[in-house]
C-alpha positions as CSV (number, residue, x, y, z in Angstrom):
1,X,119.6,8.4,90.0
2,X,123.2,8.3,88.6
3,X,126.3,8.9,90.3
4,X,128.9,10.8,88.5
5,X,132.4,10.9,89.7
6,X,135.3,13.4,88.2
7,X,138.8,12.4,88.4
8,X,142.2,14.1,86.5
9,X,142.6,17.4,88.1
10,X,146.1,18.7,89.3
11,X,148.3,21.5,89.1
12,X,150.1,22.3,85.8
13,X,151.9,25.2,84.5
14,X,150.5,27.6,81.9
15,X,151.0,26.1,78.3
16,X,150.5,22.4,80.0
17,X,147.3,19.7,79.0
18,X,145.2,17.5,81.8
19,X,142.5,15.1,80.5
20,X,140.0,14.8,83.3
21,X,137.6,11.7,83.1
22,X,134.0,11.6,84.9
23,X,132.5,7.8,85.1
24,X,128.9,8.0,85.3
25,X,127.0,5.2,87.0
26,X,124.7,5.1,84.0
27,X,123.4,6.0,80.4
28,X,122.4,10.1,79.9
29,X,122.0,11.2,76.4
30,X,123.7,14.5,77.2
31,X,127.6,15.0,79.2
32,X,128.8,17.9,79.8
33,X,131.7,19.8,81.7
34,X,131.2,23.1,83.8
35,X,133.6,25.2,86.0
36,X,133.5,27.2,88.6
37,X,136.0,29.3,89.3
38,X,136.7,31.5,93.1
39,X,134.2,34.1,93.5
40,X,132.5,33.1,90.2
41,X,129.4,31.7,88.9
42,X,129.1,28.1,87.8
43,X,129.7,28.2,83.9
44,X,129.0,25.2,81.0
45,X,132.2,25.0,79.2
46,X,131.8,21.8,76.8
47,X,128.8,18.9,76.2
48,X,128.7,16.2,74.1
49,X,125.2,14.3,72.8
50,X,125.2,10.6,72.7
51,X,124.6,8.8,69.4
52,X,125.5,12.1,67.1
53,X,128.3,12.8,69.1
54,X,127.6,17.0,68.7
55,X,129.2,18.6,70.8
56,X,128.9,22.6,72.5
57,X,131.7,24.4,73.4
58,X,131.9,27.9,75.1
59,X,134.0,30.2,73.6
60,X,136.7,30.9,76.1
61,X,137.6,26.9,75.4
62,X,136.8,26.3,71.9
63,X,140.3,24.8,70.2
64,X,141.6,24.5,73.0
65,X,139.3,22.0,75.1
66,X,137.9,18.5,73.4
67,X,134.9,16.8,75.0
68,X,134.5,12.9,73.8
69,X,132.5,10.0,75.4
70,X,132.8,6.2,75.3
71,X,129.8,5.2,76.0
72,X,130.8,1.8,76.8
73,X,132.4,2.8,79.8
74,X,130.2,5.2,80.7
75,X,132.9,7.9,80.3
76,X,133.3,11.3,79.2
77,X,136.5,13.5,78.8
78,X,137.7,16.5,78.6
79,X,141.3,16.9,76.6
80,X,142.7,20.5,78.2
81,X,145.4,21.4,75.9
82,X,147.5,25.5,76.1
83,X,146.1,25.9,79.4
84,X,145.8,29.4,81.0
85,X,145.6,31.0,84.8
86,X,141.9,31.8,83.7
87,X,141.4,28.0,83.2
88,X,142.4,27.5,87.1
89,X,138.5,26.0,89.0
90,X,136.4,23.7,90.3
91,X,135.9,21.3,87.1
92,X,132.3,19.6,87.1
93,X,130.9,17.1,85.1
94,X,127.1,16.7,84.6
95,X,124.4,14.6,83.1
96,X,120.7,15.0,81.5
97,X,118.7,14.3,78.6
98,X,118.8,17.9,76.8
99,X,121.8,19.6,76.1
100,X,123.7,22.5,75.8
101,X,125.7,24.7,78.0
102,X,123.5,26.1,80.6
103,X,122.8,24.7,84.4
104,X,119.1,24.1,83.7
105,X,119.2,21.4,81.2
106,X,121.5,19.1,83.9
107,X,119.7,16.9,86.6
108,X,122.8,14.9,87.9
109,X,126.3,16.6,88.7
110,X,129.5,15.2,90.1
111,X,131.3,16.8,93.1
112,X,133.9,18.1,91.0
113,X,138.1,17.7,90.7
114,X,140.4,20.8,90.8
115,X,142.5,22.3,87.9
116,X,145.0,24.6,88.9
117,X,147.2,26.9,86.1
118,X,150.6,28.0,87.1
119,X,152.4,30.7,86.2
């Protein structure tokens, strides 16, 4: 079992950055960030692979979103830079062995850390 715990969300105004942390209780090959936001489904935004360091990112966050891991601390990021109203959710982090960008691949999720976008 690992525990995952999210940390890093607030409220910012549009064109503002967070960096939100999740510190996993131990070693997955596979970290990734989903959102959710009101009304909406749960959606994988960014994953990084341990050891090659890949990474997936969905298009509505490419360029503007950087996942990274230090596997020494058991911790991944996510660097949110130009942030938008559509950005505004429940951020998740989540941990497996495969990877990628869907739900499916995940077997341990955190309970999540709130991004708000201002206008």
């Amino acid at each position: 079992q690992v525990q995952l715990v999210e940390s890093g969300g607030g409220s910012v105004q549009v064109g503002g950055s967070l960096n939100l942390s999740c510190v996993a209780s131990g070693y997955r090959s596979c970290m990734g960030w989903f959102r959710q936001a009101p009304g909406q489904g749960r959606e994988g935004i960014a994953a990084i692979v341990g050891g090659s360091l890949h990474t997936y990112y969905d298009a509505s966050v490419k360029g503007r979103f950087t996942i990274s891991r230090d596997d020494a601390k058991n911790t991944v990021y996510l660097q949110m830079n130009n942030l938008k109203p559509e950005d505004t959710a429940m951020y998740y982090c989540a941990a497996g062995v495969a990877c990628g960008l869907e739900r499916k691949v995940y077997m341990y999720w955190g309970k999540g850390t709130l991004v708000t976008i201002s206008s």
